[in-house]
BALUMKOL-958684 format. One line per field, with one value per residue (C-alpha): residue number from 1; x, y, z. Coordinates in Angstrom, 3 decimals, decimal comma, always signed. Each point is the difference from the previous one (the first is absolute). Layout:
! residues N
num <- c(NUM:...)
xx <- c(X:...)
yy <- c(Y:...)
zz <- c(Z:...)
! end
This chain:
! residues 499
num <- c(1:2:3:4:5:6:7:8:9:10:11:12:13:14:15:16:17:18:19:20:21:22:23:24:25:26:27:28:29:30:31:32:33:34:35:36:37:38:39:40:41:42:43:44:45:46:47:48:49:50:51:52:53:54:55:56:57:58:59:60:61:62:63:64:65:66:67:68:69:70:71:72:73:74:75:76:77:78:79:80:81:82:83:84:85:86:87:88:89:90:91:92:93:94:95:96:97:98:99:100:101:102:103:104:105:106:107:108:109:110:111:112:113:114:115:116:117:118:119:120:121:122:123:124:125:126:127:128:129:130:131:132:133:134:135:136:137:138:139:140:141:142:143:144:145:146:147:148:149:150:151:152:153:154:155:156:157:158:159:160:161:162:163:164:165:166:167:168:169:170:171:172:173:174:175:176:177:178:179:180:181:182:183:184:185:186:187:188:189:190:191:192:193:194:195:196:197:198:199:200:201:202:203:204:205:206:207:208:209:210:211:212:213:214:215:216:217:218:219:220:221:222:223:224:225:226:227:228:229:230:231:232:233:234:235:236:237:238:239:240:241:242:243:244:245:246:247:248:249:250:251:252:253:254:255:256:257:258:259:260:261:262:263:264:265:266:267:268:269:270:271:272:273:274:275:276:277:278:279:280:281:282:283:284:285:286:287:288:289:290:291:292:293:294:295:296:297:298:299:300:301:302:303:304:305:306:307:308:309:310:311:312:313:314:315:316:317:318:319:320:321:322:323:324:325:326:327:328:329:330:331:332:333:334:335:336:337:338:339:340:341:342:343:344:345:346:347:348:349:350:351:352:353:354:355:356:357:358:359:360:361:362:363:364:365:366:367:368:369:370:371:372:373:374:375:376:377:378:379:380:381:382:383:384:385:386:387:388:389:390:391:392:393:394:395:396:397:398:399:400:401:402:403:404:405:406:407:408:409:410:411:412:413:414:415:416:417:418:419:420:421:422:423:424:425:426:427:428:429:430:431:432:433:434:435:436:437:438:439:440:441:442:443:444:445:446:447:448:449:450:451:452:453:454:455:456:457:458:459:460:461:462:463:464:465:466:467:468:469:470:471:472:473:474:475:476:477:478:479:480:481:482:483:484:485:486:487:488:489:490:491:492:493:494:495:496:497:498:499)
xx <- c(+3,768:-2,097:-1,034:-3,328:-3,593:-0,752:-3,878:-2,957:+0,033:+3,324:+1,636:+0,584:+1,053:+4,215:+1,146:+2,402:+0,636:-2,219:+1,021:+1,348:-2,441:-2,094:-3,833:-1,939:-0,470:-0,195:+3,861:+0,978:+3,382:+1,990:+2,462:+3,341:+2,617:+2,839:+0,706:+3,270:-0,603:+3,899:+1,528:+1,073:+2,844:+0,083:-1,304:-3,600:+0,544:+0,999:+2,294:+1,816:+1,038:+2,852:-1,813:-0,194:-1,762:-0,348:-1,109:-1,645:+2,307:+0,425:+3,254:+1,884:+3,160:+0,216:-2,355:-1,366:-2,565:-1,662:-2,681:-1,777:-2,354:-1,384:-0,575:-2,524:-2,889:-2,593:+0,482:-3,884:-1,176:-0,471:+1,807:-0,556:+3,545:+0,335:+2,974:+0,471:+2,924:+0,735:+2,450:+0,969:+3,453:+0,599:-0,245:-2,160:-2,650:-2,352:-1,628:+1,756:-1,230:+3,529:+0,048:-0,824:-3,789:-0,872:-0,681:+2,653:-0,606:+2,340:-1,643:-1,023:-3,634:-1,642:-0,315:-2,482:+0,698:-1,745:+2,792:-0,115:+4,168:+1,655:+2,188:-1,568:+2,191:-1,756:+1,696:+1,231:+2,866:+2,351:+1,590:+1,862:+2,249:+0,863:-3,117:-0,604:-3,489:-1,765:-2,521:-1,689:-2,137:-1,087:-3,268:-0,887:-3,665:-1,541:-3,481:-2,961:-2,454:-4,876:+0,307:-2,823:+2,200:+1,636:+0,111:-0,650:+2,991:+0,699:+2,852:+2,989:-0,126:+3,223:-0,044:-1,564:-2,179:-3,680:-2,026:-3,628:-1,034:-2,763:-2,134:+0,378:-3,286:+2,416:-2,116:+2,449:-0,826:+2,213:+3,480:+1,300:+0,940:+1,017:+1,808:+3,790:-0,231:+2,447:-0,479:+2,479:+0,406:+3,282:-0,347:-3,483:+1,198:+1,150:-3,390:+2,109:-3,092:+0,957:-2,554:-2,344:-1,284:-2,150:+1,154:+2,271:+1,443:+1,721:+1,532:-2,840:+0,293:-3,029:+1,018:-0,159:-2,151:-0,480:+3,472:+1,768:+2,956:-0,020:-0,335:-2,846:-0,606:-2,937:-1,062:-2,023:-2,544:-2,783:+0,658:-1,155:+2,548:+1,886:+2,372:+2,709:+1,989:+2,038:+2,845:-0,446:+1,822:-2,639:+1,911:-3,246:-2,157:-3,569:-2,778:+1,729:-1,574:+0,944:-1,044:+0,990:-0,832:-2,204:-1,569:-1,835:+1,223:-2,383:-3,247:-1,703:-0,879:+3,071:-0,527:+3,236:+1,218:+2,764:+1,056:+3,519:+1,367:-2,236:-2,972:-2,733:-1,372:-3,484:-0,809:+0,735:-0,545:+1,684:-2,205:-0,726:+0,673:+4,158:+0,508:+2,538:-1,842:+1,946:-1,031:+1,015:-0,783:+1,161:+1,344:+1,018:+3,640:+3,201:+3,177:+2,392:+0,230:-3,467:-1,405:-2,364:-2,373:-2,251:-1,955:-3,372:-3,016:-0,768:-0,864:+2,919:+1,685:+2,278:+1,213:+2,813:+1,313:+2,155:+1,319:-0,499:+0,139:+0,048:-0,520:-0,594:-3,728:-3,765:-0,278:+1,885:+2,124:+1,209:+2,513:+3,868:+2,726:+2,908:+2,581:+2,855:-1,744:-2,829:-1,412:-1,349:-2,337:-0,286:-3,067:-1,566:+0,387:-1,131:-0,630:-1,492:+1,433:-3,349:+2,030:-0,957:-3,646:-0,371:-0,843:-2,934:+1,813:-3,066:-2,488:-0,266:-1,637:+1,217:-1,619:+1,761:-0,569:+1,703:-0,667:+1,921:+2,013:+0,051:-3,079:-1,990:+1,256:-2,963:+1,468:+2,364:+3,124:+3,089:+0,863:-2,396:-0,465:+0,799:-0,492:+1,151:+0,038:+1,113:+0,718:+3,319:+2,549:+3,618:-1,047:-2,948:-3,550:-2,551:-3,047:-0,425:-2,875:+0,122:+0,141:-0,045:+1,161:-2,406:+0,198:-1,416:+2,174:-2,907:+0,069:-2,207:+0,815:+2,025:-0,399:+2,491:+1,759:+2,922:+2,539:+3,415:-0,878:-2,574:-3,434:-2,206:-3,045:-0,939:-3,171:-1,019:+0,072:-3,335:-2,108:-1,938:+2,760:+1,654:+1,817:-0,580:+3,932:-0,657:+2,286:-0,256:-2,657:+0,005:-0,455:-0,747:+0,714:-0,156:+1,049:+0,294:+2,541:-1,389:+2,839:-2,322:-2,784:+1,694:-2,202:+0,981:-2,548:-0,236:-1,846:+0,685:-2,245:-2,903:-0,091:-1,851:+2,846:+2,125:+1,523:+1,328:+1,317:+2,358:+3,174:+2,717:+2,274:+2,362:-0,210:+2,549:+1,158:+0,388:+0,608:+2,663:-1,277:-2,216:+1,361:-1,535:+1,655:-2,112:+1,205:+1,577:+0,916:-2,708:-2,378:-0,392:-1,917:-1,075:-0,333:-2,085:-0,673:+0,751:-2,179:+0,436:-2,167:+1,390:-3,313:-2,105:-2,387:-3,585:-1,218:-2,169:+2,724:+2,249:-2,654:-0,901:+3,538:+0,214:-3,749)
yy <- c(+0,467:-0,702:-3,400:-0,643:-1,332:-3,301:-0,285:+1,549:+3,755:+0,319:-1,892:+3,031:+2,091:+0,936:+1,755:+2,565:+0,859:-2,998:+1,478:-2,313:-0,612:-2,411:-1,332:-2,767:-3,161:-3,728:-1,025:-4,013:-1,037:-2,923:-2,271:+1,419:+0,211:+0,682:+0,338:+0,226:-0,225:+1,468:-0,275:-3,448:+0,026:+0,035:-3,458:+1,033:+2,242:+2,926:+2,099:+3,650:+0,566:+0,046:-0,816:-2,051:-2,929:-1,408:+2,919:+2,228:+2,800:+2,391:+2,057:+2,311:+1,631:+3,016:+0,930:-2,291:-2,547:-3,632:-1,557:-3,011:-1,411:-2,530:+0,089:-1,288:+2,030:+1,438:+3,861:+0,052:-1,143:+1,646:-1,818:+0,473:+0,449:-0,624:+0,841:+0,128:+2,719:-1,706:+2,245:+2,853:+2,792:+1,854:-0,063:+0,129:-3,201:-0,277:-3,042:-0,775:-0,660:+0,840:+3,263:+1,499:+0,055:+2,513:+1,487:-1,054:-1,778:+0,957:-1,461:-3,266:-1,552:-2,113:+1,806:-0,544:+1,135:-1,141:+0,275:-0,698:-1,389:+1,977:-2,560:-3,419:+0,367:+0,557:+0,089:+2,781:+2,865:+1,367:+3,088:+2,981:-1,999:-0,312:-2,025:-1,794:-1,832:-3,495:-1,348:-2,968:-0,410:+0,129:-1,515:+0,748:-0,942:+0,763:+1,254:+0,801:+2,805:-0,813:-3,719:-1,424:-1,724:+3,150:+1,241:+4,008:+1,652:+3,642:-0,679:+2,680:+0,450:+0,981:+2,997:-0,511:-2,524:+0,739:-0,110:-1,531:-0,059:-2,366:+0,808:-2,243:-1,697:-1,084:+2,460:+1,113:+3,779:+1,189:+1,287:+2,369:+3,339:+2,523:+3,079:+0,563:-0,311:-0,741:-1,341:+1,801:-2,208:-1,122:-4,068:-1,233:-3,546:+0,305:+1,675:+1,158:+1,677:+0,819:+0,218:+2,982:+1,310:-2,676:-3,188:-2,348:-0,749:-3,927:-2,053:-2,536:-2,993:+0,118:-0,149:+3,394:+0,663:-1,600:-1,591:+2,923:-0,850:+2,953:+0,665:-0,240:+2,298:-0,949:+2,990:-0,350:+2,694:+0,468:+4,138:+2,122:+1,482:-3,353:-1,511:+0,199:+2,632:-0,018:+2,957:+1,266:+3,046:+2,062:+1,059:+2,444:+1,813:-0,055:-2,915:-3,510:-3,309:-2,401:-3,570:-4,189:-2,966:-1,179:-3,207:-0,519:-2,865:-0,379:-1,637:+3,334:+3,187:+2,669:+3,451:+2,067:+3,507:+1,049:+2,894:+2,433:+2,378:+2,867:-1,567:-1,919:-3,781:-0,951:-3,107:-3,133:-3,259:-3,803:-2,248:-2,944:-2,513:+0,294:+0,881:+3,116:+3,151:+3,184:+2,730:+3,660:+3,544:+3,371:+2,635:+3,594:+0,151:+1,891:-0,526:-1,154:-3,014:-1,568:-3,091:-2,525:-1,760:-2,906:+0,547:-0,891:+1,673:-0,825:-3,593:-2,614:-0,671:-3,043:+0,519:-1,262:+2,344:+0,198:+1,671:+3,958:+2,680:+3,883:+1,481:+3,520:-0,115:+0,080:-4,110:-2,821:-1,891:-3,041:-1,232:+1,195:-2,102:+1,765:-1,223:+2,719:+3,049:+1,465:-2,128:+1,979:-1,687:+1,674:+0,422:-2,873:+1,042:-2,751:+0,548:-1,901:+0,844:+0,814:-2,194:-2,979:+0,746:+1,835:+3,507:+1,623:+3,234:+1,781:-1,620:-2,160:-1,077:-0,907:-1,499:-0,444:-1,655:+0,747:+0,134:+3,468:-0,964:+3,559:+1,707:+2,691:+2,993:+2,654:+2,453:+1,335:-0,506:-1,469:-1,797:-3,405:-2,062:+1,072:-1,515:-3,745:-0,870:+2,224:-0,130:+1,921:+0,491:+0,724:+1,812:+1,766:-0,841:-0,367:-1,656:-1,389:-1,604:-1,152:+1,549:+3,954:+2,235:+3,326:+3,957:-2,027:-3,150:-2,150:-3,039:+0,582:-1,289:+1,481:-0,390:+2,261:+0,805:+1,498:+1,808:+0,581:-0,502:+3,116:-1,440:+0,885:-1,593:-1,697:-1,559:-0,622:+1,401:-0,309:+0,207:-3,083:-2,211:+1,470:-2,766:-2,831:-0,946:-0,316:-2,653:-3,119:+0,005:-1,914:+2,926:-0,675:+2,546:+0,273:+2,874:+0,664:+2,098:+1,023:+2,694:-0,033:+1,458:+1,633:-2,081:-1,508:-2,082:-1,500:-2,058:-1,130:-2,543:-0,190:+4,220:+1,444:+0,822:+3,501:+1,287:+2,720:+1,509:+1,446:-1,691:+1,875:-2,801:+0,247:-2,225:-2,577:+0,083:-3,783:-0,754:-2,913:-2,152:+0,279:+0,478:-1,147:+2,630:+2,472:+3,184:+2,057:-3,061:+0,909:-3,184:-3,487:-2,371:-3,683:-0,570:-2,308:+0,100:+1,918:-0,770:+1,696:+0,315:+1,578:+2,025:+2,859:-1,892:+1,394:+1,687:-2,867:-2,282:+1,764:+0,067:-3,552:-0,983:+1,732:-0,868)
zz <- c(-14,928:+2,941:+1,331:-1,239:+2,580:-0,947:+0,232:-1,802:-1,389:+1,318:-2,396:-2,206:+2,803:-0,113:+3,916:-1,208:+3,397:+2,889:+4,106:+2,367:+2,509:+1,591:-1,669:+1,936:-2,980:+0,201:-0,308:-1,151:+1,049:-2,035:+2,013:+1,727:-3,071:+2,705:+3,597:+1,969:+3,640:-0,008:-2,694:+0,107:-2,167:-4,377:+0,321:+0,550:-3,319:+1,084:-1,607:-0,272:+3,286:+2,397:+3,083:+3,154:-1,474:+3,637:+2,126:-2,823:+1,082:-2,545:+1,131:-2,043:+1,311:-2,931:-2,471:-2,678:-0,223:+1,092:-2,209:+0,742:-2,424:-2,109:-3,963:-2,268:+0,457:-2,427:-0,583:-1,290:+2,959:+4,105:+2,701:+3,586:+1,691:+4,091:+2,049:+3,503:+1,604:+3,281:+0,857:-1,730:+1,028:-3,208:-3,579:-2,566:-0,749:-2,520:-2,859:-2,850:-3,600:-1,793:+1,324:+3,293:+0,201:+3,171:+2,220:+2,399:+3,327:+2,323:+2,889:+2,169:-1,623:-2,793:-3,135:-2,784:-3,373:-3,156:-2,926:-3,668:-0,809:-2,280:-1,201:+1,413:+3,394:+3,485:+3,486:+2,155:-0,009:+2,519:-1,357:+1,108:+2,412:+2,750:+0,629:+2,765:-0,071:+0,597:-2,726:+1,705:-2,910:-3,696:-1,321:-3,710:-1,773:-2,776:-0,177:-1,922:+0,828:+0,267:-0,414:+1,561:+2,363:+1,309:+3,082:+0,817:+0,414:+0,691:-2,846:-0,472:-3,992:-1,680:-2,641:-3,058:+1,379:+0,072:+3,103:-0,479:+3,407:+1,976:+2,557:+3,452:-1,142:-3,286:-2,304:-2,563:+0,459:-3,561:-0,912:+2,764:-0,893:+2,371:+0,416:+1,140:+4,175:+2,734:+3,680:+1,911:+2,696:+0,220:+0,622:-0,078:-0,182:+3,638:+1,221:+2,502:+2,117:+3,166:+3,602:+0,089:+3,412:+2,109:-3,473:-0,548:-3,315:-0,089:-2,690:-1,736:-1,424:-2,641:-3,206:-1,844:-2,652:-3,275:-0,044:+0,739:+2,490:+1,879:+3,931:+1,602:+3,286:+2,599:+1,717:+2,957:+2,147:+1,960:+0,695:-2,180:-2,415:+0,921:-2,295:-2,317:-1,706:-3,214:+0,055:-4,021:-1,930:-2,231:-3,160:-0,772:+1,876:-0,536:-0,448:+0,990:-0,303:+2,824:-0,519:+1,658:-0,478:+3,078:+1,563:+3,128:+1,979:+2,096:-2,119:+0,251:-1,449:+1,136:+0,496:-0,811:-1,285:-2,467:+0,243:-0,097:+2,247:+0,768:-1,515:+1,476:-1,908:-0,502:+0,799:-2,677:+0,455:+0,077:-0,786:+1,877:-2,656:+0,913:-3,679:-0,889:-0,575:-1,465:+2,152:-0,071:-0,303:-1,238:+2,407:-0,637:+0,860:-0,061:-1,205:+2,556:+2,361:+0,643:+1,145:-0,876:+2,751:+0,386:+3,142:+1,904:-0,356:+3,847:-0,113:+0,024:-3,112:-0,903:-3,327:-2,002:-2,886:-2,103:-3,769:+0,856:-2,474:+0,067:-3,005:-1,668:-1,236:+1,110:-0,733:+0,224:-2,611:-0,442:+2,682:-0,592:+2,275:+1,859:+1,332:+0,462:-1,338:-1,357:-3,314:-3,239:-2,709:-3,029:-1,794:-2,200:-3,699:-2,958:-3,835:-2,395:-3,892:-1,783:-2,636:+2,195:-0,399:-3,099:+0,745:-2,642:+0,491:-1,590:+2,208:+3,199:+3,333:+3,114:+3,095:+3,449:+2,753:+3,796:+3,303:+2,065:+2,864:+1,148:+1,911:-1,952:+0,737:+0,066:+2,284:-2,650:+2,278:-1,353:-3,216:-0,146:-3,547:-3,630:-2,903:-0,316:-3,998:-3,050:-3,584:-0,235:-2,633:+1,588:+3,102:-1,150:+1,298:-3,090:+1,790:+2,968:+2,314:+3,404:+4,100:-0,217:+1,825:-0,423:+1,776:+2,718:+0,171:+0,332:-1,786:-3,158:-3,432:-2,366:-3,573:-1,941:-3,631:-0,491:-2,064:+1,028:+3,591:-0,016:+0,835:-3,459:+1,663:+3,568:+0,495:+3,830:+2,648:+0,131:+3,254:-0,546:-0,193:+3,126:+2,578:-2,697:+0,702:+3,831:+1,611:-0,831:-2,750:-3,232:-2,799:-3,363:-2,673:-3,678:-2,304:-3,352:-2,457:-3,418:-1,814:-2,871:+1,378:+3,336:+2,291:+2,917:+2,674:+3,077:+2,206:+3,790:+1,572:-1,698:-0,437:-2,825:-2,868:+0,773:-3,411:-1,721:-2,927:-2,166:+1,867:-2,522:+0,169:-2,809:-2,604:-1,101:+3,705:+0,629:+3,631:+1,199:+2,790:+2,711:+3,505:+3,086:+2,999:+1,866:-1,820:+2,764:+2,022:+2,212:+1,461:-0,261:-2,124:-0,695:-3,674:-0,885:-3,742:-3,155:-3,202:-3,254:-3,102:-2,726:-1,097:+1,844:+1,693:-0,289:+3,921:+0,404:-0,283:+2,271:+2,289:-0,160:+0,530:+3,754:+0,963)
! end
C-alpha cells in the first residue's frame, strides 16, 4: 500500500506506483535531530560503525561494510538526510535507513536525499570495500510538506509519495501526474557548461534555485551566438526538449537563445526582476552526441543558470537530477478503491477538474495527452474521462465506455470543443455513466451536453478502483479535483457543474 496525500480530495487517493522526481511546494522544516560535523566519536550517539571517529575517514582494506548512524526515528514520517563527500577514492556510499537506501554516491559533493527509515535508524553506508572516503557531514530534519510557514522548494519526492505541486506565485496548481521521461544529461548538478565562441562561462556564487544545492554557472556575452555550451548524449533521435533554470543578473530584461546543435533558438527572456525563470525549447535532433547552448541573441547577456535537462518529448517535465548518469522517472500512477467511495456500479457521475502541463498538440505529430482518470477492474478500462488523445492528437475530451478494453462507445471528439486542454488551462468536466439505460454524457466548460447511447456495457461488471495515470503514459497533468455522485446526473446538471 501506497502512502496516502494528506489534504482535501486526496485523502482517498492510494499511489500504487508515485515517480521520483522533483514538484515545486511550500516545505516546513522541524529542528536538526542530528548532526556530526565528523563523526565525533559514540559519545555524540552514534553507533554501527568501525570508523575514524576523529577524521571521518571511512577506510576499508577488503570488502565489507561501515555504517554510521543514529536510531530513534519515526518510520511514518520523511526526513531530510545531508551528507557531505569531501573526498572520495573508491567504494561504494550511499544513506542508510537499515538497509542501503540508493543510489550510490561515489563522488566529492553534498547530497540531499529525503528518506522514510525502515527500521527507525538513519546515517550513512560504506559498502563494497575497500572504501576510502571523507564524510565531513550529516544533518538530519524532519519535515512537513504546504504549511503556511513553508518555504518553496523544488523538493526531490521519494516513490510513493505524491507530488501536489505550487506555482512560484505559491498557487497550489494540483496533484502532478506525468508520463515516464528521462533527462539524459549525465550530471546536471554540476552544470558543467563550458565557453561557446565569443562567452565565458564562470563559477557563481548565487544560490541555485528553490533550495536545490546544485552548481550554478554564470555565462557571460556580448557576440552573438556567445555563450555557453553543455556537451549532452541523445539516447533518441527525434523531437528533444532542452530547458534551464535562468536569472538575469543584471536588473534588466535579458535577451538569450536556447538552442542544440544544428538548430537555431528564438529568443526567450530573463526577466528583470532577478527571479529564476525555466526557459527552454524543443529541437529536432539525432541520436548521438549533441550539445546544449545558452547563447546571446546579439545584445549582451549576463546570466546565471543552472539545473539543465534534455529530455525525449515536445514539452518539458518536471526537473530530474543527475549526478553520474542519465536519471529516469517513471510515470505517476494513483487509484482510489471505489470501496472508499462507494461506487453505484449501475449508475454514476463524475466531474474533474485539471489544468494540462503539456501544449495542445493540433498538428497531429507525436504522442501528446491521454486520458488521466478511469474506472477499471484488474487492467481493463470500463469508463474513463479526462485529456484525449484523438486521430489528430489534439487535446479534445474524451468521454468513453468500455468492455474488455474494446471501446463500445466514445463520445468527443467533437469540433467544438477542439484545444479546450491547451496548456495551462483550468478545465472542468463532468460525465455521466447510466448501464441501465446505455447513456453516457458529458459536459466541458460550460458546453451544451454531448451524449449517447446504447453503451453495451455488460451488466454485473463491477469495476475496482479508479486510477489516476495517463493511459499510455503519454503527457502530463495537474489534478486538481475528483467529485463523485453516485446517480446520473440530469444534462443540466452536468452542465451547471463545468459553467
Amino acid at each position: 500500500m501506497g502512502t496516502k496525500v494528506n489534504s482535501n480530495y486526496e485523502d482517498l487517493i492510494t499511489f500504487t506506483r508515485a515517480s521520483r522526481g522533483h514538484a515545486l511546494r511550500p516545505v516546513s522544516y522541524g529542528p536538526e535531530l542530528a548532526n556530526n560535523g565528523t563523526f565525533n566519536g559514540n559519545a555524540d550517539g552514534w553507533t554501527g560503525g568501525d570508523y575514524d571517529d576523529e577524521t571521518g575517514d571511512l577506510s576499508l582494506v577488503s570488502a565489507g561494510s561501515v555504517n554510521a548512524y543514529q536510531t530513534g526515528f519515526d518510520s511514518t514520517k520523511l526526513y531530510l538526510l545531508t551528507y557531505t563527500v569531501s573526498e572520495y577514492t573508491s567504494g561504494n556510499i550511499s544513506a542508510y535507513d537499515g538497509g542501503v537506501f540508493g543510489p550510490f554516491t561515489n563522488a566529492v559533493g553534498t547530497y540531499t536525499i529525503v528518506i522514510s527509515p525502515d527500521v527507525q535508524r538513519l546515517g550513512v553506508r560504506a559498502q563494497n570495500g575497500p572504501v576510502d572516503a571523507k564524510i565531513s557531514s550529516i544533518s538530519i530534519k524532519e519535515f512537513t510538506f504546504d504549511q503556511p510557514d513553508g518555504t518553496l522548494t523544488l523538493f526531490e519526492h521519494p516513490e510513493n509519495v505524491p507530488r501536489v505541486e505550487y506555482d512560484a506565485d505559491g498557487n497550489r496548481l494540483g496533484l502532478l501526474v506525468e508520463e515516464a521521461r528521462t533527462n539524459n544529461i549525465t550530471n546536471s548538478e554540476s552544470c558543467s557548461f563550458v565557453d561557446e565562441s565569443g562567452g565565458t562561462v564562470t563559477a557563481s556564487t548565487t544560490p541555485a534555485p528553490y533550495g536545490m544545492s546544485s552548481t550554478v554557472k554564470r555565462v557571460q556575452s556580448s557576440t552573438l551566438n556567445g555563450g555557453g555550451k553543455l556537451q549532452v548524449t541523445i539516447l533518441t533521435g527525434g523531437d528533444n526538449y532542452c530547458s534551464v533554470y535562468v536569472r538575469s543578473r543584471t536588473g534588466a530584461d535579458q535577451n538569450l537563445k536556447i538552442t542544440a546543435s544544428g538548430t537555431s533558438g528564438a529568443t526567450q527572456v530573463a526577466p528583470a526582476s532577478g527571479d529564476w525563470v525555466r526557459l527552454g525549447r524543443v529541437a529536432s535532433l539525432g541520436a548521438g552526441s549533441r550539445d546544449m547552448r545558452v547563447l546571446s541573441t546579439g545584445d549582451t547577456i549576463d546570466l546565471d543558470i543552472a539545473l539543465p535537462q534534455v529530455e525525449f518529448g515536445s514539452f518539458p517535465t518536471s526537473y530530474m537530477k543527475t549526478t553520474n548518469g542519465a536519471e529516469d522517472r517513471a510515470a505517476d500512477v494513483a487509484s482510489i478503491p471505489v470501496a472508499d467511495f462507494g461506487l453505484n456500479h449501475s449508475s454514476y457521475s463524475m466531474l474533474l477538474e485539471a489544468i494540462s502541463s503539456a501544449p495542445d498538440n493540433a498538428s497531429g505529430t507525436g504522442n501528446n495527452s491521454n486520458t488521466i482518470a478511469q474506472l477499471k477492474r484488474g487492467s481493463t478500462n470500463y469508463s474513463s474521462l479526462g485529456i484525449g488523445s484523438t486521430s489528430t492528437r489534439t487535446n479534445r475530451p474524451s468521454l468513453a465506455s468500455r468492455n474488455n478494453a474494446a471501446t463500445i462507445l466514445a463520445a468527443g471528439d467533437v469540433a467544438s470543443l477542439d484545444n479546450t486542454f491547451d496548456e495551462g488551462l483550468l478545465v472542468k468536466f463532468s460525465a455521466s455513466f447510466d448501464v441501465d439505460s446505455g447513456t453516457i454524457a458529458g459536459s466541458v466548460n460550460g458546453s451544451t451536453v454531448f451524449s449517447s447511447t446504447n453503451i453495451g456495457r455488460v451488466a454485473g461488471v463491477d469495476v475496482s478502483f479508479l486510477d489516476l495515470e495517463f493511459r499510455d503514459g503519454q503527457g502530463a497533468a495537474y489534478i486538481k479535483s475528483i467529485k463523485y455522485y453516485p446517480r446520473r446526473l440530469t444534462n443540466a446538471q452536468l452542465q451547471d457543474l463545468t459553467s
